[in-house]
C-alpha positions, 0 to 999 in steps of 0.5 A: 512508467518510472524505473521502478515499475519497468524493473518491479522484480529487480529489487526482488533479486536481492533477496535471496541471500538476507532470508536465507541468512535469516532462515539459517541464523534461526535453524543456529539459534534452535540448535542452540537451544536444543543444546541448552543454549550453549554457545559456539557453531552448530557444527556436527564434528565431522570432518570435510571429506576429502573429495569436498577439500579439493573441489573447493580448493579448485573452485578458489583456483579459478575465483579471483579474490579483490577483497581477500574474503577467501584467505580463510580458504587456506591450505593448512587442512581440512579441519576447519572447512566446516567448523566455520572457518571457512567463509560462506562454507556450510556442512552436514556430516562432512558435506559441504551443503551451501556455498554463500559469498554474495556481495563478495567483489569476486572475480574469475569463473565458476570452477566445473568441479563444484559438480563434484560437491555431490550434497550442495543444496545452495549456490549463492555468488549473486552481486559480485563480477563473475565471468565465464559461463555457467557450469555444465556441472551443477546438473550433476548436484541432485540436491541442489536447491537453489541457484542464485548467481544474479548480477555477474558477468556471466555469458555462454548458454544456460546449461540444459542439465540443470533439469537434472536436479529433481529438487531444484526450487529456485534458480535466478540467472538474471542480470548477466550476459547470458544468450542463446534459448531457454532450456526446454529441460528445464522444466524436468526440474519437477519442484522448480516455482521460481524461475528469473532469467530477466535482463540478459540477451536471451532469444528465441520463444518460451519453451511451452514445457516451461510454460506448463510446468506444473509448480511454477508460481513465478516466472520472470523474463523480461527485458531479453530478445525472446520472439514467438507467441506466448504459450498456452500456461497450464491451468490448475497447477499444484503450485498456481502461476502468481507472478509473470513478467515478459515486459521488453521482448518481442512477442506477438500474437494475442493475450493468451486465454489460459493465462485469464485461468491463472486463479491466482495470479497477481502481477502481469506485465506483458508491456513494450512487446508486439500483442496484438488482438483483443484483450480476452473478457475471461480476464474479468476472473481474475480476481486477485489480479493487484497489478496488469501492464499491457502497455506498448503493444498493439492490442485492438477491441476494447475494455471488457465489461468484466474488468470492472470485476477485478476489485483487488486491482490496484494498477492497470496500464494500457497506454500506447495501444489501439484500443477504441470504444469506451471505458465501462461505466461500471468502473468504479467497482475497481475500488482498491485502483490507485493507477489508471493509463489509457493513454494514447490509444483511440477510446472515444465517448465522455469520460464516466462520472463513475471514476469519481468514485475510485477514492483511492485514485492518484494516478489518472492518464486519459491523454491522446484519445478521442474522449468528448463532452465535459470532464465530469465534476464527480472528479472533485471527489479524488481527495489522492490525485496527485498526476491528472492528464486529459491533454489532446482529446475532443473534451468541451466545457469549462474544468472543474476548479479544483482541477484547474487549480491543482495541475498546470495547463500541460494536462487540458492542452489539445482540447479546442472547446475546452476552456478555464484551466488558464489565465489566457483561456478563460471561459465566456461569460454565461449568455445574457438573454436581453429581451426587448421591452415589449411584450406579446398581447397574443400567442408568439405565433404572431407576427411581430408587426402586432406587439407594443411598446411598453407605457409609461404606466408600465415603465414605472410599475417595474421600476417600482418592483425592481426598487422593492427587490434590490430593498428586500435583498439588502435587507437580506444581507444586512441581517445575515451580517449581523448574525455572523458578527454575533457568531463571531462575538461568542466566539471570541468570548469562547477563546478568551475563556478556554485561555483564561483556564487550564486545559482540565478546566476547560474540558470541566466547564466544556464551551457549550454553545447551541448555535443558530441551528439548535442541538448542543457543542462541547469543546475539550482543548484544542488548536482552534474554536469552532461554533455549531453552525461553523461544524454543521455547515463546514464542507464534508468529504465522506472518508470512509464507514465502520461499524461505529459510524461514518467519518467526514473530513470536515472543512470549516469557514476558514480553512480549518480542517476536523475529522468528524464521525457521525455515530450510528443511530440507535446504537449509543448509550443514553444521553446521560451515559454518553456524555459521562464516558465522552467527556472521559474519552475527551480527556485523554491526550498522548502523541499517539493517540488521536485526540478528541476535540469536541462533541455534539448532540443534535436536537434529533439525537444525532451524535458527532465526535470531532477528532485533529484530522489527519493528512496521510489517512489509515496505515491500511491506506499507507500500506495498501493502496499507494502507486509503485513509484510510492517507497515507504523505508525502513525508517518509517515504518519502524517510527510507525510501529513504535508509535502505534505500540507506545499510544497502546501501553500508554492506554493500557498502563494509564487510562486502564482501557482495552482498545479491543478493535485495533486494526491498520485502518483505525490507525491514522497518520499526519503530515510527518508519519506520526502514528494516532491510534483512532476509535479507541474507548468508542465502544464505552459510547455504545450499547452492549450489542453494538461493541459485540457487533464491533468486535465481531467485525474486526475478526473477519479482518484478520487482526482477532486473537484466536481466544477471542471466539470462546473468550467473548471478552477483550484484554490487553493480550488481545490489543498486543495480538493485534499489535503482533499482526500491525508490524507483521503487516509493515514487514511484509507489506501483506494485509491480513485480510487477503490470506496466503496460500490459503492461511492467515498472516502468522501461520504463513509467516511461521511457514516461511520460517521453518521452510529453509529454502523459501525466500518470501518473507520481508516486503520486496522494497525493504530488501534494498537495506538488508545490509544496514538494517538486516538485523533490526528486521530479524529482530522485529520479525522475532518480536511480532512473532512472539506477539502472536504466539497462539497462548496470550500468556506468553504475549509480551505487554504494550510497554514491553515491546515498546522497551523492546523497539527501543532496543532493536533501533534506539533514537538519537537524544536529538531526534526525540528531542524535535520528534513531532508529537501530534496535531495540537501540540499535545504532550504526554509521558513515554509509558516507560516512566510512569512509575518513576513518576 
């Protein structure tokens, strides 16, 4: 696995300092307007007490400042310590409350009279070169918080009186130097759920106080030298274990089954340790489970059935242990799988034909087993694979071309009756049965000494029907000839036509051609033509249903690729209808919004759109199920966010049209992460009862304003609410499908915010740039909240969050200049400026 994946919580760490700063400048911000919206610090008046003035003046004696951020400490008194003149100080009533000096490049040790801050709720000095050990005194702190002092130079034990402090949530010790055992006591700390020790030399077991805790939800200690067996977790807990991470120990003994009882438990690596025994079938339940690493261990048995119950699954590695047997055939109920590693280890039998149907897969690693028969053809299926390894197993057969061609020889070594994955190990030729020129006059049974030459007569005969059938099937291709050149002829006539017109004309006049197989095709503009028999016989790659039908990727003849949704039947409009509102939809063309290229009527009343297809696929997709070594920055996401809000005001301020299902699955993105909305004005083509069954589905998906269920109608406060919830969803890298906590995506995000000392809010990979783009996440956090604010008046408008994007991160005249503007080179205006035109 890639350095990501060895370190999924490092980057993590970093994030305690910018959400509470976050946390902190929201609580300014209310007091503020409590006080009217004047200006100023939010300081209380009181002056630092005295005892407070002289712990701190001792804990910058023993600090070394290189960069001189604690000359604001000064000596001059204690009136500005909590007026804000004292950097990282904060104060309540003339106690200090919270140090915070992260990033700081301090040196020296922690004084032990930061144990006579008596009120201190938040200790953070993560990120900077700190020595010595940690100070015994904190467990003095009965209000202590939070402990951040990750990414120091800390040594010495872990003080045992840090479960002295009853309110403690969140102590993160990690990446320092830090040895002896984990601290049984620590548990008595009865409100701590966060607890990351990982990167230091601890040894020992796991304290099996700690492990029962009743409120831990995340518990990370790799990449220490803890022994022992894994302890029995408690199950049913006030706060469920989500996270464990005990990658890079030495722990042996089995998988322990408690740990199958976490309901909700999320991510586990348990990687690069010494388990044994076999993996426990009461796993199979755990079924928000997104990500098990058992890899490196010693585990025996075999697959469980039951995992193929795990359908929040999105990676599971196994790799190097010694497991045998064969992998479950029902596998494929693993759909949200993007990683698959069962290298090295003694898994026999043929590999299931159901992997095919993992569609999301891209990483597939069944190396160094003992796999036989053919490599199944149902692996084309895999549109996403992009790593593919079945090197040193007992494989037989020839490998699927597209396999073949897509990954060198290094992924099929090691198979001796494998064939066809290199120019120097082609497959034989089919075996060609030559029979002899004579013929049985009785049974087989009989001994050849009674079979006869052919005559002449006979010779002749067969020449004759041989001559007759090469004639027939020259008379075959000669037609089929001339049909694709008449084909090929109304083609060119179509090309020359839509040239000769604008691109209004065009769709008015909407290149009709009936094709050798009947039903009627109307093109709007577009990059290329395309002829009903080409669509109807192009090669089709199901992409994914809806309530509006089924979308294929269509490849045609010659190369070109077309996304085509093939509508539900008995849902559409009447034909006169139909065409009157497709031929409207065909007209509407801006950046971000997936352009319509034509439609077909078929002569049973089939009904298909044609639309650019687009590479990268759904955001949902984007977002949800790519591998760990996948990063999507800042950058991207706020240019997705910005296109998918500019393609909404652009049908809001000019085409007069509600989008009224606007979900990340719906949007789509090409090559360069350009955002197209898709499936807009769709429900004009439908029946009444089929739209109310569209939106009524898209509710269940999380993305439904909450007035939608007594309003029964869609408005452009309700695109904006789904909207809100899109760029909540690119900040948080949650799906509003899946609830936290046991609430919707707002709610829990609202949450968050007004809870000061919980740290959960951005995506973990946006943490790394909170120091250049730390502003433009509050603000845009700002924004999507104010877009679902529970009362549709006080929404904003498409255009107006468009304006307000804008403004939380402006482009370079150079970057809009060369921005890309969608497949097919279609142009359109910003929303901002149809007034002025």
């Amino acid at each position: 696995m890639n350095q990501l994946h060895n370190r999924p919580f490092l980057n993590f760490e970093i994030s305690f300092n910018f959400c509470t700063s976050l946390l902190l400048c929201l609580s300014l911000l209310s007091a503020q307007a409590v006080a009217g919206g004047s200006g100023g610090h939010s300081w209380d008046g009181i002056v630092v007490t005295q005892a407070n003035f002289q712990a701190l003046q001792a804990i910058k004696h023993e600090l070394i400042d290189f960069t001189g951020v604690l000359r604001s400490w000064n000596n001059s008194g204690s009136s500005g310590v909590c007026s804000g003149g004292w950097a990282g100080i904060r104060c309540l009533r003339g106690q200090v409350i919270a140090i915070n000096l992260p990033y700081k490049g301090l040196g020296g040790t922690i004084s032990e009279k930061i144990g006579q801050l008596q009120n201190l709720r938040k200790l953070s000095l993560h990120n900077n070169v700190i020595a010595g050990s940690v100070p015994h005194s904190l467990g003095y702190l009965r209000s202590l918080r939070g402990v951040y002092l990750f990414n120091n130079r800390l040594s010495g034990s872990i003080p045992a009186s840090l479960g002295n402090c009853p309110l403690l949530q969140n102590l993160d010790l990690s990446s320092n130097q830090l040895s002896g055992t984990i601290p049984p006591r620590l548990a008595e700390s009865t409100r701590l759920y966060r607890l990351n020790l990982s990167f230091n030399s601890l040894s020992g077991p796991i304290p099996v106080t700690v492990a029962r805790s009743y409120t831990l939800t995340f518990l990370d200690l790799q990449q220490n030298n803890l022994s022992g067996s894994i302890p029995e977790f408690l199950a049913n807990g006030s706060h469920p274990l989500r996270t464990l991470n005990l990658d890079h120990n030495l722990f042996s003994g089995a998988v322990p089954l408690s740990l199958c009882k976490q309901s909700l438990l999320e991510d586990v690596s348990l990687s690069h340790n010494q388990l044994s025994g076999s993996i426990p079938k009461e796993c199979g339940a755990l079924l928000h489970l997104q990500s098990l690493d058992l890899s490196h261990n010693s585990i025996n048995g075999t697959i469980p059935e039951s995992f193929s119950d795990l359908t929040s699954l999105v990676s599971l590695n196994l790799e190097s242990n010694h497991l045998k047997g064969q992998i479950p055939d029902a596998i494929d109920g693993l759909h949200n799988l993007t990683v698959l590693n069962l290298k090295r280890n003694k898994i026999n039998g043929p590999i299931p034909e159901s992997i095919g149907n993992i569609s999301g897969i891209r990483q597939l690693d069944l190396s160094e087993n003992n796999f036989t028969g053919l490599i199944p053809s149902s692996l084309v299926n895999l549109a996403n694979l992009s790593s593919f390894n079945v090197s040193f197993n007992t494989l037989s057969g020839p490998v699927p071309p597209f396999l073949s061609r897509k990954f060198n020889s290094s992924s099929f070594l090691g198979n001796i009756k494998l064939c066809g994955y290199s120019s120097s190990n082609p497959c034989p030729p089919p075996p060609n049965h030559h029979h002899p020129l004579t013929i049985s006059p009785t049974s087989s049974q009989e001994p050849r000494k009674h079979h006869r030459r052919l005559s002449v007569k006979d010779i002749i005969l067969i020449a004759i029907g041989a001559l007759l059938a090469i004639l027939l099937l020259l008379c075959c291709i000669l037609l089929c000839c001339l049909i694709k050149k008449r084909a090929a002829l109304k083609q060119k006539d179509g090309k020359d036509k839509i040239s000769e017109k604008t691109v209004s004309a065009a769709a008015a006049a909407a290149a009709s051609a009936g094709g050798e197989m009947g039903g009627k095709l109307v093109h709007f503009d577009g990059p290329f033509v395309f002829t009903a028999d080409d669509l109807l016989c192009a090669t089709a790659e199901i992409m994914g249903k809806s309530t509006y039908g089924t979308a294929y990727k269509a490849t045609l003849e010659d190369g070109n690729e077309v996304a085509v949704k093939r509508l539900r039947e008995k849902t559409t409009k009447g034909v006169k209808e139909f065409e009157a509102e497709v031929t409207a939809l065909g007209k509407i063309r801006h950046q971000n919004l997936l352009a319509l290229r034509a439609y077909y009527l078929g002569p049973k009343g089939e009904k298909l759109l044609v639309f650019d297809y687009m590479s990268k696929g759904s955001l949902a997709a984007f977002l949800h199920a790519r591998g760990p070594e996948t990063l999507i920055p800042w950058e991207t996401r706020m240019k997705i966010a910005k296109g998918i809000a500019r393609g909404l005001a652009y049908l809001h301020s000019n085409e007069n049209m509600v989008h009224e299902n606007l979900t990340a699955s719906n949007i789509l993105l090409d090559e360069q992460t350009n955002a197209h909305i898709a499936d807009y004005g769709l429900s004009r083509l439908m029946t009444a009862a089929a739209a109310t069954n569209v939106i009524a589905t898209a509710g269940t998906l999380g993305y439904r304003a909450p007035e939608f269920s007594k309003m029964k109608n869609a408005s452009t406060k309700t695109d904006v609410y789904s909207l809100g919830i899109i760029i909540l969803e690119l900040l948080t890298g949650k799906s509003p499908g899946e609830p936290t906590n046991g609430v919707d995506l707002p709610q829990w995000v609202a949450s968050i915010v007004k809870e000061e000392w919980t740290n959960e809010v951005f995506d973990l990979e946006l943490m790394r740039e909170t120091q250049t783009v730390g502003d433009e996440l509050l603000n845009t956090l700002k924004l999507a909240l104010h877009c679902v604010d529970p009362s549709p008046a006080a929404r904003p408008e498409a255009n107006q969050v468009v304006n307000q994007l804008d403004e939380i991160r402006p482009e370079l005249e150079a970057e809009m200049e060369t921005a890309p503007i969608g497949s097919g080179g279609d142009e359109a205006k910003d929303p901002k400026s149809n007034e002025e035109d």
